[in-house]
N, C-alpha and C positions, 0 to 999 in steps of 0.2 A: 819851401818856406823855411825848414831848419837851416838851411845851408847856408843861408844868409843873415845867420850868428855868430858871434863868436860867445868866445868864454867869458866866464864874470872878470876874469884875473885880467884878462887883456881888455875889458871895458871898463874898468875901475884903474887900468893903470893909466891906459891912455887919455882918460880924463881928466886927473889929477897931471900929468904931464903936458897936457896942453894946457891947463888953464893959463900958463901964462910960457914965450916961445923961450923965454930968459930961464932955465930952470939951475937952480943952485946946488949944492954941495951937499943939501942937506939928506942926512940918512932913513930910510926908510926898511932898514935891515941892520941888526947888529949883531956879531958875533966875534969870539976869541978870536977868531982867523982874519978878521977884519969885518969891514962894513960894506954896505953897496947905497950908496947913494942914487938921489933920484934919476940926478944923470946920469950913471954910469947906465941905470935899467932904464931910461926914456932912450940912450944912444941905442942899445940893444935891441930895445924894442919895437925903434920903427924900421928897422933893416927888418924885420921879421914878414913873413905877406899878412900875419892875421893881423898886423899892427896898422901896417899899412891898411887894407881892406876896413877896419874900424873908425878908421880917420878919414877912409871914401864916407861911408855910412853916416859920420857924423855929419862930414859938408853937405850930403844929398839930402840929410833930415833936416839940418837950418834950409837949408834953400827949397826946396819943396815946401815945409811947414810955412816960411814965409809966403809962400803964392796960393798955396790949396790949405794949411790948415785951418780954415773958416769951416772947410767940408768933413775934417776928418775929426769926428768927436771922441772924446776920452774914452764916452760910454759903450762905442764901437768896436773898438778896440778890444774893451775888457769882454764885451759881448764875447769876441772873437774867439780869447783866452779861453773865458768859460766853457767854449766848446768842444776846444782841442784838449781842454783838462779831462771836461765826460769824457769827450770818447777816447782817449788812451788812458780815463782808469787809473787803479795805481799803475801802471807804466810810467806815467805822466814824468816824473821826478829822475826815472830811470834813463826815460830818452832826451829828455832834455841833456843831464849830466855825459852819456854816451854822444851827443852831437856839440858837447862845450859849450853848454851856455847854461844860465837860470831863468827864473821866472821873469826878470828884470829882461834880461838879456830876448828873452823871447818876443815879449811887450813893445821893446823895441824894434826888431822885425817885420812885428805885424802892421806896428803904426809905419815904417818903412813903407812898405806891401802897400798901405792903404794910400799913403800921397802919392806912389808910384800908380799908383789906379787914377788918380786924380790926374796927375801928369796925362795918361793915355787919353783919358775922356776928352780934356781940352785941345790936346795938341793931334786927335786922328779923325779925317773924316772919312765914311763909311759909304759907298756911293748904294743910291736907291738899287739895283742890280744884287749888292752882295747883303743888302736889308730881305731883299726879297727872296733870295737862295736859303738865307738861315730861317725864313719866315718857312719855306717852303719843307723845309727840314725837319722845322719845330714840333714835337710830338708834347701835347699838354696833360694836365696832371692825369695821371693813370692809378687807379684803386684795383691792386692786385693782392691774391691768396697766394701763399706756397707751401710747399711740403719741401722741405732735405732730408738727404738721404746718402749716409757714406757711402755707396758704390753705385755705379751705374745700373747693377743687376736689381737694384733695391728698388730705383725710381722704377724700374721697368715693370717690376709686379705692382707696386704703388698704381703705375698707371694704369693694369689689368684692371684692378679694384675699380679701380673709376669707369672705364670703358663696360664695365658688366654693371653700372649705375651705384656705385660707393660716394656715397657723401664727402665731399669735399673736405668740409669744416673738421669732421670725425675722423677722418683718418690725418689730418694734419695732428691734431692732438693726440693720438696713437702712435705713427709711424715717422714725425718729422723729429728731425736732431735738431733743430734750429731754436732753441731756449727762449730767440726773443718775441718768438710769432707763433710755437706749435699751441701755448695756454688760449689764444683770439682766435683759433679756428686756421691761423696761418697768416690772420691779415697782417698788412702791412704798411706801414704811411706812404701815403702819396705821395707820388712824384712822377716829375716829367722829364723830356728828353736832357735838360740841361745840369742832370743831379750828377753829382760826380761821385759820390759813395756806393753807386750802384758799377755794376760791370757793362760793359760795351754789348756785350752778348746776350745780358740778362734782361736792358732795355729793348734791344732790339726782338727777342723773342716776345716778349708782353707785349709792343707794341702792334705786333703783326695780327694779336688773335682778336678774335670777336666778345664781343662782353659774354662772360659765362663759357666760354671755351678756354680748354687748359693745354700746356704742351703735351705733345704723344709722342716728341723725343727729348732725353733728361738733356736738359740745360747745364754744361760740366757748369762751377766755379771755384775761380782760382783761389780766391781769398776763404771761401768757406771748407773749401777741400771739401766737396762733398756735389750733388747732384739736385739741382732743383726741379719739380715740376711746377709752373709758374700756372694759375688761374687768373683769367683778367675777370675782374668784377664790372667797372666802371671808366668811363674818361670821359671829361669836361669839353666839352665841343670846343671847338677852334676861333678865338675871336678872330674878329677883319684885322686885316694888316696893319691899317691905322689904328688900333687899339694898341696895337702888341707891337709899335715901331719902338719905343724904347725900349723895349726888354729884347728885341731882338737887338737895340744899340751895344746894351748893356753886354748880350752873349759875345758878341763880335769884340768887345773890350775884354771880356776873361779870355776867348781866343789870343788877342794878343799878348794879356798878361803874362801867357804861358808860353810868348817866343820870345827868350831872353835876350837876344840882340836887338828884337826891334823895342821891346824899352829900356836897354839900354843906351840906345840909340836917342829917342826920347829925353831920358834924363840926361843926357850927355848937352842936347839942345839948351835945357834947362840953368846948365849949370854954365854954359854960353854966354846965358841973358843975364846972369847974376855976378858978372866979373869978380871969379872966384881968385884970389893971391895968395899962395902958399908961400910963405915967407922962408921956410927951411930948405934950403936946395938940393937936399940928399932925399928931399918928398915928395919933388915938380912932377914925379909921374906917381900919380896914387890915383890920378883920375882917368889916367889915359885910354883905361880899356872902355869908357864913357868917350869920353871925347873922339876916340878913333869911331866906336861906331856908329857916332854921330856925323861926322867924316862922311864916311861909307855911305850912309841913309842919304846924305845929302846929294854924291856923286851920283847914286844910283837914280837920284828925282831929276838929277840935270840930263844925266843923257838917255831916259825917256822922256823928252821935250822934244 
């Protein structure tokens, strides 16, 4: 998601320099040693790749916006924001500035990200086979307890306690380091196989145990540095496949959200349909790494025919 920002400095330049392709003399820096004119920094700055790259972003966001923004609402968007703000905290400010960009900068991104979403839903169809593999796969909402524990040696008498009948809920509030779940006993919000906050290894442990049974070996995690013993409380039975055929659409669409060629491959189709003219000739490739692998997607449909 960050990387597909740039800076305030290069999103305020290069839109004030393209507003119109004619740009003038006029100064936008002055000093004793001379002045720099717009053009002298619009010549500079679309030789640049983030200049370039800014000026893809801007044509993919008119021409997307034109075909899916009916779909993608403002409020979506800021939902988005709001969330990447909680959970990085004051960091929020810090990482933004360390990956070059602002709040503005980010906003645009995410509205990015969302017609690019748009784009995939319309343009990929998902045959009954791979609906029913992900369907097959699907583990639904799960209500689990934990305990952490910075060392492995710790879960392991942790889990003593339990195996000679120690209360769950009591020793999370006792012995867990984990500040956001040891005060609830350990619990934890639900989620299912598609949450992405959680670890590969930490779903697939909870999902294996039986409601009321906990793991008897400590679960490492990466991100917590430290050692869980996970308790499943609960899980939502499984609806029929036709219930759950959009949401299994939906997963199959963040899958390929998350393989950058094939939407760029996608928007590259997109921006095809939109007979994009780039009028500055030192620019004709700013969209090319779209359009080539769009190219590519194509030849690869031709000769599986």
């Amino acid at each position: 998601m960050w990387k597909k920002v740039l800076g305030v400095l290069v999103a305020i330049a290069v839109a004030v320099g393209l507003a119109a392709w004619g740009i003038g003399p006029k100064s936008i820096v002055t000093t004793d040693a001379g002045n720099v004119s717009q053009a002298e920094y619009y010549k500079n700055l679309k030789k640049s790749p983030a200049g370039q790259q800014e000026l893809a972003n801007m044509i993919i966001q008119k021409v997307l916006n034109d075909k899916y923004g009916d779909k993608v609402s403002k409020k979506s968007v800021e939902n988005q924001f709001k969330d990447a703000k909680k959970q990085y905290g004051e960091q929020f400010s810090q990482t933004l500035s360390q990956n070059g960009m602002d709040e503005d900068g980010f906003r645009q991104s995410l509205e990015i990200q969302a017609l690019e979403k748009q784009a995939v839903i319309a343009n990929e169809n998902y045959s009954t086979k791979q609906l029913r593999k992900t369907y097959n796969d699907y583990q639904p909402k799960t209500n689990v307890s934990v305990i952490l524990t910075q060392s492995e040696d710790d879960a392991k008498k942790v889990i003593d306690e339990l195996n000679k009948g120690g209360d769950f809920a009591k020793l999370a509030k006792e012995k867990s380091i984990d500040t956001n779940t040891k005060k609830n006993g350990g619990k934890m919000t639900a989620f299912d196989s598609t949450d992405t906050n959680l670890e590969d290894d930490f779903k697939s442990a909870a999902f294996k145990l039986k409601d009321g049974e906990y793991t008897k070996i400590p679960v490492q995690s990466q991100s917590s540095q430290g050692y869980f013993i996970i308790k499943k409380n609960s899980q939502a039975s499984k609806k029929s496949f036709k219930t759950l055929k959009p949401k299994m659409k939906m997963i199959l669409v963040d899958q390929t959200m998350a393989d950058t060629n094939k939407v760029q491959a996608i928007v590259g189709e997109e921006l095809g349909k939109a007979d994009v003219n780039i009028k500055d000739s030192t620019l004709q490739n700013v969209l090319s790494t779209y359009t080539q692998a769009a190219a590519t997607a194509q030849a690869a449909k031709s000769s599986n025919k």
